[in-house]
N, C-alpha and C positions, 0 to 999 in steps of 0.2 A: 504493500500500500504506500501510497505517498505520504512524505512527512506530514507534518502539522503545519507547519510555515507556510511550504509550498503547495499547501490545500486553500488555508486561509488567503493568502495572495491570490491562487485563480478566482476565488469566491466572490471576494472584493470586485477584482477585475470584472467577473459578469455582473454583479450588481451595479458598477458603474457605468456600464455598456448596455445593460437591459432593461429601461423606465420607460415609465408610462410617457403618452406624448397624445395632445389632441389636433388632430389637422398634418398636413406634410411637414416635416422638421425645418424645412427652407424657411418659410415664411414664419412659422411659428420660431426660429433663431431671429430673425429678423424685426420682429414684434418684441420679441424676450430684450434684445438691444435697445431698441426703444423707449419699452416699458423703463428699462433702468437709466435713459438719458432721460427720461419723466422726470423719473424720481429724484436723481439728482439735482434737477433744474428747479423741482417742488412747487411746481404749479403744471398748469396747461400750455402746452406749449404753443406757441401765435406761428414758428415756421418749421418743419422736420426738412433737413436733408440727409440721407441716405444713401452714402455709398456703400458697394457692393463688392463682391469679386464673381469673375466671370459664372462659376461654377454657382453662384449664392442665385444669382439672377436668370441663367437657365430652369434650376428646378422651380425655380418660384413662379412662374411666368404664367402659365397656364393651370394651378392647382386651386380647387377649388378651396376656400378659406372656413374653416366649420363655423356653422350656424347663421351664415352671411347668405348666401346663394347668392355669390359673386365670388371671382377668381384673383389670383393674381397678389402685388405686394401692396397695394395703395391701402384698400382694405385692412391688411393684417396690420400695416403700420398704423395707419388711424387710430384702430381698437389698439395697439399696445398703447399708446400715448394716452389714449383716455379711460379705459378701463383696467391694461393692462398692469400684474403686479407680477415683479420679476421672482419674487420666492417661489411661485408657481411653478419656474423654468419651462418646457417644452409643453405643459399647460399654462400659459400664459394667460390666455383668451377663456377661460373657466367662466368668469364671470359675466357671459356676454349676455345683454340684454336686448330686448325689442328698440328699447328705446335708447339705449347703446348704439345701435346698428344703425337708426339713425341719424345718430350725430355724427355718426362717421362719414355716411354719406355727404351729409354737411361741408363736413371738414376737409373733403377731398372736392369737392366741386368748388369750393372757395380759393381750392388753390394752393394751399397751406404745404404739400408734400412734394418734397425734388427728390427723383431718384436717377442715381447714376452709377455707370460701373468704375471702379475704383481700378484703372490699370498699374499704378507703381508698385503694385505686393502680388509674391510669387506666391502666397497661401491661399491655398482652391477654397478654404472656407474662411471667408472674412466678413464683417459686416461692421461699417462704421456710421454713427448715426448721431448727430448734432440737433438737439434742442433748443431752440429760440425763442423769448418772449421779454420783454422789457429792458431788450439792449442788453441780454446775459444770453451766455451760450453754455451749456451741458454736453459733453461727449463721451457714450458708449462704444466700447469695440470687444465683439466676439472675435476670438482666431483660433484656429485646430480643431476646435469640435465645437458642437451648437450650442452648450452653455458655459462656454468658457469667458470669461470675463478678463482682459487685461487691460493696463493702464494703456490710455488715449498715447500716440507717438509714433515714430519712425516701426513700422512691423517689423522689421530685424530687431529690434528693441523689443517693441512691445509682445512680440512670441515667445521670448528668453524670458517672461517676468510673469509669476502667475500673479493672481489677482491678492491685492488685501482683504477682500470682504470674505467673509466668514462664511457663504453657502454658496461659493464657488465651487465646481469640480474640476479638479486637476485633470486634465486629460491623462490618458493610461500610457503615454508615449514619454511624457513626462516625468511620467512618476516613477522615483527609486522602488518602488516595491515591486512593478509592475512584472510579472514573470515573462519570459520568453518560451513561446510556447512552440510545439512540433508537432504534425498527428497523432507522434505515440504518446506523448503526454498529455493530449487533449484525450485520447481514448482511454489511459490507464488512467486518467480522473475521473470520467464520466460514468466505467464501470468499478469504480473500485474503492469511491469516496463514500461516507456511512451517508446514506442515508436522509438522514435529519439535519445534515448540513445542506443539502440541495433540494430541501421541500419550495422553498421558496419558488423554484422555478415554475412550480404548480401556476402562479399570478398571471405566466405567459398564455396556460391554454384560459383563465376566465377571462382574461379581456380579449384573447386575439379571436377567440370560437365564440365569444359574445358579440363582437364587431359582426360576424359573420353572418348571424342571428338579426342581429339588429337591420343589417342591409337587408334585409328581403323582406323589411316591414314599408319601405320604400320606393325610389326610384333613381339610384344613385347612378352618374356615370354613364358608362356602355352597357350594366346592368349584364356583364358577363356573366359572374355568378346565377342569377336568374335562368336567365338562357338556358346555359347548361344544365338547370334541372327540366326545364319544358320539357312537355310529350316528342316532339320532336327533336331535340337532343337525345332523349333517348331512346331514340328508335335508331342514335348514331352511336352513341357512346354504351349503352347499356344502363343500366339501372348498377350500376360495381361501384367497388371500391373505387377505382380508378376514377370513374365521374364524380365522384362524391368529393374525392381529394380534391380536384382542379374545382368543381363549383363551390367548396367552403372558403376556399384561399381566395378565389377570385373577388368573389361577395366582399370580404371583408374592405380587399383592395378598394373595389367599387365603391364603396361604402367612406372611405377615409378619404380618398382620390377626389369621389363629389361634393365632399363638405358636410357630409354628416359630423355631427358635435356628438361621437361616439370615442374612446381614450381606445388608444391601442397600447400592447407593449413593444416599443420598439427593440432594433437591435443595431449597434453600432451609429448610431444617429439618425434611424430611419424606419420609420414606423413599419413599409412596405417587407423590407429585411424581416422586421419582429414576424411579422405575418406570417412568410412565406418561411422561416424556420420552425414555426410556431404549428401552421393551421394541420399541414399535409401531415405530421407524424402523431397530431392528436385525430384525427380522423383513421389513420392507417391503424390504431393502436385500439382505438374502439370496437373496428369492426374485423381487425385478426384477434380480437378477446386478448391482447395483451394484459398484463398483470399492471400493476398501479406503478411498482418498481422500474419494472421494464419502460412503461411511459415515460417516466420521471429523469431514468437515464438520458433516455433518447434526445426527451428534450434539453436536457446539459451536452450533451454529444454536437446535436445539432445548434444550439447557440453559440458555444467553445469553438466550434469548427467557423462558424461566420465570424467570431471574431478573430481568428487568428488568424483567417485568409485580409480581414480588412489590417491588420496590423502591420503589414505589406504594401496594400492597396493605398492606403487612405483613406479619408473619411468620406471625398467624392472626389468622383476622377470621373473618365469617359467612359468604363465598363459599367453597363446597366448592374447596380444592386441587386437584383434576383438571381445575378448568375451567382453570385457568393452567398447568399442563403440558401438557392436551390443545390448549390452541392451541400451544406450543412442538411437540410433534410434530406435529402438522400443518406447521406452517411447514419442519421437517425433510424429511416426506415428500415435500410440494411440491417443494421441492430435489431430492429424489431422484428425482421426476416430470418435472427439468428445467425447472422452475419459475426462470423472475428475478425481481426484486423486485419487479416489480410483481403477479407472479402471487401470492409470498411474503403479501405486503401483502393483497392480495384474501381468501387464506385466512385472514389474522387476524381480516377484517372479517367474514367469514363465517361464525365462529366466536363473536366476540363479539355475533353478531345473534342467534346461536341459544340457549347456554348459560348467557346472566346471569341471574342471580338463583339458582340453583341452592345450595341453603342447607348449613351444612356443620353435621351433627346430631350431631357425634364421630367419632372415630377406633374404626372396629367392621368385622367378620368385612362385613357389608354393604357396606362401601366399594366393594369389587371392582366392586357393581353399575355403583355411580357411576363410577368408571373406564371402566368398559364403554362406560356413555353418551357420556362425553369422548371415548373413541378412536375411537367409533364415527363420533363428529361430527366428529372432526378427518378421519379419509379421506374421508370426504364432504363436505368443504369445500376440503379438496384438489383434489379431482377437480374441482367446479364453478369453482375458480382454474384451473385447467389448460383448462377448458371458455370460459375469459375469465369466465366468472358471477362476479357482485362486488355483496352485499349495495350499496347505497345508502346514501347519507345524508339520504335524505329518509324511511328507515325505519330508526324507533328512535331506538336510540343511536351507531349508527354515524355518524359522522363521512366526509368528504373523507379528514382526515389520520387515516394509520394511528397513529400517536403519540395525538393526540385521543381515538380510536378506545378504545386503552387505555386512557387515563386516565378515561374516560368509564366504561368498566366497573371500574376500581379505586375511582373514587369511591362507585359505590353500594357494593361491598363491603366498603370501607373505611367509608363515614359512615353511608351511606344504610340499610345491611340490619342498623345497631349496635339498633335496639329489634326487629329481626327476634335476633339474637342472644339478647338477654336471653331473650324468650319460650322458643327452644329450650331453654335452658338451665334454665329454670324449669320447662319440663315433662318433663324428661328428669328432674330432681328430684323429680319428686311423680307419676312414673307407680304405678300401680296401682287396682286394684278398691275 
């Protein structure tokens, strides 16, 4: 078994990686920055400007903002400034009212909000946001992760400095305790930790399979989730396992994507990740009659696994987020298919032969598809680990080592797909006739 230190460090680590979040994590960081150039300013503030970084303003652009049924950053900033309270973090917007939503309207047709992208800083997740009102100015800056908080300044500076305030979170990249992890150490933790130290993880299937629930009381999105259970879905798909995995995941997506004011649990800064680690192996586990324990693992298996691919990747980059939770649920289900490491290992490899390069074009009502694809490929790269099938390393980018394996697909998403990035971003700017 693993020590005690190095239990309590990964534990840490997920707990700091997997919290609740209401709305897309873009705009709700962006709101969180806000809300806390409010409150230092400590009134209302008469002008907002907002700059950004490339990566902040692609996912934001198009995502629906919960409880608003309107899209995009103006919205989400309005509400942090006026309702918004920063101890909430990636719940910011909790407290949104009828007449809240309102005023926001208000306050953006009057003009009050500048948004711009912020080119001098190399960090994909930035967000700086200056408050104005009686000839004083307040300034918030997130950087590295969505509720990091550092002092206002030059970003080579202000990344090197965590923040003073007391319920900031130290990003895990940062932090001295932060373990460094490998497949094998994420799988000898997942099966091998007692118990009652990873009950916690249970909070991931009540809110992400309650999201799921909750979308199909409405009409969220693409309403893929929906779809896929119609009569005619399944007279394509079947009445299985299989359909049931891709339309709980999907729903949920659907359901966050459109602006439902329903909390998911995120994973690594993103609600869509929480989901798609989350939904397919609480689904898969219900209906193979898995035991409570076996769930329990899976789901530390498959969250451990998304974070350690993004500990590589980044918080955002140009590879779509479902490709790195849909290899974390696969590796779950496998487990739950009675899969050992080496079958576990096979499913990564099989996964990363299939899904790289898969570009990520914003956080929008369309996600769900991409989801779809991800979970689709993780059971089906399951099964072929279970079958012994195991991409090669004489095709692609797969690797011998499963560790390799990953890094080989974090590096193109991380370096390689960065002039893929800009392009998206530049035409996602300049769409129209």
């Amino acid at each position: 078994m693993i020590d005690l230190k190095t239990r309590e460090r990964i534990i840490a680590l997920i707990k700091h990686e997997v919290v609740p979040a209401i709305g897309c994590t873009e705009p709700m960081c962006v709101a969180l920055c806000t809300a806390r150039a409010a409150e230092l300013l400590g009134c209302r503030p008469e002008h907002i400007e907002a700059r950004l970084s490339a990566n902040i303003l692609k996912n934001a652009m198009g995502v629906g903002i919960p409880g608003t049924g309107m899209i995009g950053l103006p919205i989400a900033i309005a509400l942090g400034a006026l309702i918004g309270k920063s101890e909430y973090q990636l719940e910011v917007l909790k407290d949104l009212t009828p007449q809240a939503l309102e005023e926001g309207k208000r306050y953006i047709a009057e003009g009050r909000i500048v948004i711009s992208r912020k080119k001098d800083v190399d960090e994909k997740l930035y967000a700086e946001v200056t408050c104005t009102a009686g000839g004083r100015s307040q300034t918030a800056v997130i950087a590295g992760s969505h509720t990091h908080f550092v002092d206002p300044g030059p970003i080579a500076e202000a990344t090197a400095m965590a923040s003073s305030t007391k319920d900031t979170k130290e990003p895990p990249s940062e932090a001295a305790e932060a373990p460094t992890l490998s497949m094998h150490l994420v799988y000898d933790f997942a099966t091998t930790v007692p118990l009652d130290e990873i009950r916690f993880i249970e909070e991931t299937r009540k809110y992400n399979m309650n999201a799921a629930r909750e979308a199909l009381k409405g009409n969220y999105g693409h309403n893929l989730g929906k779809t896929i259970d119609r009569p005619l879905s399944k007279g394509i798909f079947g009445n299985t396992i299989f359909s049931h995995i891709i339309s709980r995941t999907a729903s949920a997506c659907d359901a966050r994507m459109g602006g439902a004011m329903i909390p998911v649990m995120a994973n690594s800064g993103s609600g869509n990740q929480g989901i798609c680690a989350t939904n397919p192996v609480c689904v898969y586990a219900k209906e193979n009659e898995n035991t409570e324990e076996e769930l329990l693992r899976a789901l530390v298996l498959s969250h451990l696994t998304a974070i350690y691919i993004k500990q590589s990747l980044g918080t955002l980059s140009a590879l779509c987020g479902c490709v790195v939770a849909s290899i974390g649920s696969s590796v779950g289900i496998t487990y739950l298919m009675g899969g050992d490491y080496s079958r576990i290992c096979a499913s990564v490899k099989n996964m990363v032969a299939n899904l790289t390069g898969m570009i990520c074009d914003g956080a929008k009502p369309s996600c769900s598809l991409k989801i779809t694809s991800g979970v689709s490929t993780a059971v089906l790269s399951a099964l072929l680990a279970m079958e012994g099938k195991c991409v090669g390393q004489a095709e692609g980018i797969v690797d011998e080592c499963v560790d390799r394996s990953i890094h080989n697909l974090t590096a193109i998403g991380a370096n390689g797909m960065g002039p893929t990035d800009e392009m998206v971003l530049n035409i996602m700017t300049s769409k129209g006739c």
